[in-house]
C-alpha positions as CSV (number, residue, x, y, z in Angstrom):
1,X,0.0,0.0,0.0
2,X,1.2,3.5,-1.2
3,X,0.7,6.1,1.7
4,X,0.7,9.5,1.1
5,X,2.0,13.0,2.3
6,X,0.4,16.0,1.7
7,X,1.8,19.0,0.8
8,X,3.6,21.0,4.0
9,X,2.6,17.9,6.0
10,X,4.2,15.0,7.9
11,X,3.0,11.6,9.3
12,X,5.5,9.2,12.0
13,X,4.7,5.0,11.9
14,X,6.6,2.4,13.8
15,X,9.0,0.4,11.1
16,X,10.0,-3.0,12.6
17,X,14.2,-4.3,11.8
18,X,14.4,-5.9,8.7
19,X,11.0,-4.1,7.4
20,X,11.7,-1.8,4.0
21,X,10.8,1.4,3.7
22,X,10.6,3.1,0.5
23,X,10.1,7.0,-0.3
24,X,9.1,8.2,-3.4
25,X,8.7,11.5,-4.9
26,X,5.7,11.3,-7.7
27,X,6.1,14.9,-9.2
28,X,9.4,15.3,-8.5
29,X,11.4,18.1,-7.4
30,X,10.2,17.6,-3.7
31,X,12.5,16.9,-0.7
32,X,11.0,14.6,2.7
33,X,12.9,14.8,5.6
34,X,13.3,12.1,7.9
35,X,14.6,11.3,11.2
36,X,14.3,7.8,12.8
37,X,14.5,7.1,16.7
38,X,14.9,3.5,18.3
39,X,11.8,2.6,19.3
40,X,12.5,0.9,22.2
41,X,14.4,3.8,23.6
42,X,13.5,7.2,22.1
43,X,16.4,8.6,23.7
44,X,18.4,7.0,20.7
45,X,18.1,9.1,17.2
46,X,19.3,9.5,14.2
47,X,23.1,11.5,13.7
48,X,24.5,13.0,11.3
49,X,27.7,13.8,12.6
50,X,28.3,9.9,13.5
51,X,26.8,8.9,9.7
52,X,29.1,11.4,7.8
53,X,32.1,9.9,10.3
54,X,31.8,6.2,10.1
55,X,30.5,6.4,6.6
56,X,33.2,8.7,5.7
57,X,31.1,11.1,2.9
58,X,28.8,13.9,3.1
59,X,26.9,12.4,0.2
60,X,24.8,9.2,1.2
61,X,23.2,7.3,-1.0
62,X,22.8,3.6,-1.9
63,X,25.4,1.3,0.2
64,X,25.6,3.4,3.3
65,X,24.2,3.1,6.4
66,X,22.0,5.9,9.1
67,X,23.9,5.5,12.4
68,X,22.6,6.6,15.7
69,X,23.9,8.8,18.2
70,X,25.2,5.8,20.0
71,X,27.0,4.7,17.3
72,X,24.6,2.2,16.1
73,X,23.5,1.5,12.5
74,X,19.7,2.4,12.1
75,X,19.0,2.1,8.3
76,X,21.0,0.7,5.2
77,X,19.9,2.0,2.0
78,X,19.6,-0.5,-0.6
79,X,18.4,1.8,-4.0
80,X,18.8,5.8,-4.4
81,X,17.1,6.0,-8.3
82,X,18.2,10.2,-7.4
83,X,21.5,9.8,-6.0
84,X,21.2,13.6,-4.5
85,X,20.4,14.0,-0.5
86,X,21.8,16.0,2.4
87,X,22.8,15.3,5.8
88,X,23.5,18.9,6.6
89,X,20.8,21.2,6.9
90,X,18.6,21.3,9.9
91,X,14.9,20.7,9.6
92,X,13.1,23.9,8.4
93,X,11.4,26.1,11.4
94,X,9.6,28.9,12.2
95,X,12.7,30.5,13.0
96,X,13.8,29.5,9.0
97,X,11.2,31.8,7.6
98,X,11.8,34.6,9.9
99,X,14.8,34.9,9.9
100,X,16.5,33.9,6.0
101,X,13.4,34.5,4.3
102,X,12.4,37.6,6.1
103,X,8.6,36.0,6.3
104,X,7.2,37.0,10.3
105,X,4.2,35.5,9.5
106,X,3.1,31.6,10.2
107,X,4.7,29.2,7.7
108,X,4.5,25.3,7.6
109,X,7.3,24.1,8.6
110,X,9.1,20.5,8.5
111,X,10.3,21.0,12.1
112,X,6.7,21.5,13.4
113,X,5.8,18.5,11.4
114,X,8.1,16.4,12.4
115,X,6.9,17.3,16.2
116,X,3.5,17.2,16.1
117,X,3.5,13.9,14.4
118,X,6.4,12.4,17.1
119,X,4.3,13.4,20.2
120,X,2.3,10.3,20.1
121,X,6.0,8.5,20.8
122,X,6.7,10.9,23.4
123,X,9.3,12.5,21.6
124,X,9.6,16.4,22.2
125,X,10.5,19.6,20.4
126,X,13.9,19.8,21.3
127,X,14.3,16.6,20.8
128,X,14.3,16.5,16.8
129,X,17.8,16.1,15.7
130,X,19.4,16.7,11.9
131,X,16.9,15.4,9.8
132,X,18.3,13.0,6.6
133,X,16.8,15.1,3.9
134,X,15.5,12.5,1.1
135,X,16.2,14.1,-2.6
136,X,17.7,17.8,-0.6
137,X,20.4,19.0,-3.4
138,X,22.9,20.8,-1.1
139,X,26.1,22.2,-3.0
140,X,28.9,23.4,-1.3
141,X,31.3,25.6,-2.6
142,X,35.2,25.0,-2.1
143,X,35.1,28.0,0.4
144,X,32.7,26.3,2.2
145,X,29.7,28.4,1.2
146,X,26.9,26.6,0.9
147,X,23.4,26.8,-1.3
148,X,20.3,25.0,-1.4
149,X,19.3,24.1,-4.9
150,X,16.1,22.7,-6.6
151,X,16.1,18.9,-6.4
152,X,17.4,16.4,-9.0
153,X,14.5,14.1,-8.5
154,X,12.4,13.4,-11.3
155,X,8.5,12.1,-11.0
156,X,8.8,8.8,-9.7
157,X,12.1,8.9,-8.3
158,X,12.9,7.1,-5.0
159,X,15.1,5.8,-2.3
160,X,14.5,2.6,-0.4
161,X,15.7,1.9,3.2
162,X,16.0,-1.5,5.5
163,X,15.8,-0.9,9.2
164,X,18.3,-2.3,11.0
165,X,16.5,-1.9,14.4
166,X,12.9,-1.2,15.3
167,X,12.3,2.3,14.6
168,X,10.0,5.5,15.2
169,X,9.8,7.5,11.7
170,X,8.7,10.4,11.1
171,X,8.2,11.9,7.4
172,X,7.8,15.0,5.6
173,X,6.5,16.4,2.3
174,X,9.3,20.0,2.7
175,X,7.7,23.2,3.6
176,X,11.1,25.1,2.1
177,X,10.8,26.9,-1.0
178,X,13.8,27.6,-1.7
179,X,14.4,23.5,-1.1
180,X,11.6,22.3,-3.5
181,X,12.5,25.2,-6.7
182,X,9.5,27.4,-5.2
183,X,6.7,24.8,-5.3
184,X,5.2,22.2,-2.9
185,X,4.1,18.8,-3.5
186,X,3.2,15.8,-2.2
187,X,5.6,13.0,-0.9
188,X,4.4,9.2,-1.5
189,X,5.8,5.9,1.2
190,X,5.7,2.4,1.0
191,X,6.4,-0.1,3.8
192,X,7.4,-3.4,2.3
């Protein structure tokens, strides 16, 4: 069964270890971010700074692994039809749209989603880490400078994961314009 995301939404589901999850992006040109939490003990989450060390690579894709904060591996992904994700950016906020899109007025946000869907798992606010951001096209510059720039991903483009413990996910469809070239869209899921 295909499962989907609204626009500027999210949605969080137990995925048991060894379960599949697959992501897919049906318009294309639309990022999900993701973080994953053990679900036996919320307290372990997803890192990026301990994925980009023991997987040695800023770009993920298929072959690596999601580690945890305690150094434990969470996901493995076994396809990327998009090749293009980032493990860099934090999840957009209120505090996004205020303050680097000059917008003091209520946005949708991917942090909010991400928290309001996790509070049935007793997972707080602060306690959303880096989210993995499916299909996010992040350059970096030899400076260092970064820039967000419109997805790869084409309609029906996607990237499937196996957990390697019982998880809590939660998913979004991005509420970033300047992550999704202006435009918002749905995000489509698959637990196999």
């Amino acid at each position: 069964m295909i499962y989907k995301i609204e626009k500027q939404t999210g949605t969080a589901f137990i995925l048991n270890k060894g379960q599949k999850l697959k992501v897919i992006d049906p318009l294309g040109e639309q990022v999900s971010d993701m973080v994953l939490f053990n679900a036996g003990d919320v307290r372990e989450k997803i890192s990026s700074g301990k994925t980009m060390d023991f997987e040695e690579n800023i770009l993920l894709s298929k072959g690596n692994y999601l580690w945890s904060n305690r150094s434990r591996k969470m996901m493995e992904i076994l396809e990327d039809t998009n090749g293009r994700n980032d493990f860099l950016l934090a999840p957009c906020s209120p505090e996004t749209f205020a303050i680097m899109y000059k917008n003091p007025e209520y946005h949708p946000s991917c942090f909010e989603n991400l928290y309001t869907n996790l509070a049935a798992y007793n997972i707080a606010p602060d306690d959303i880490p880096t989210a993995f951001n499916i299909f996010m096209n992040v350059q970096f510059q030899p400076d260092g400078k970064l820039s967000v720039d419109p997805p790869l991903s084409k309609a029906g483009d996607h990237i499937l994961f196996e957990a390697q413990m019982d998880l809590v996910v939660a998913l979004t469809a991005c509420s970033a314009e300047d992550s999704n070239n202006g435009s918002f869209k749905p995000i489509h899921y698959e637990i196999l």
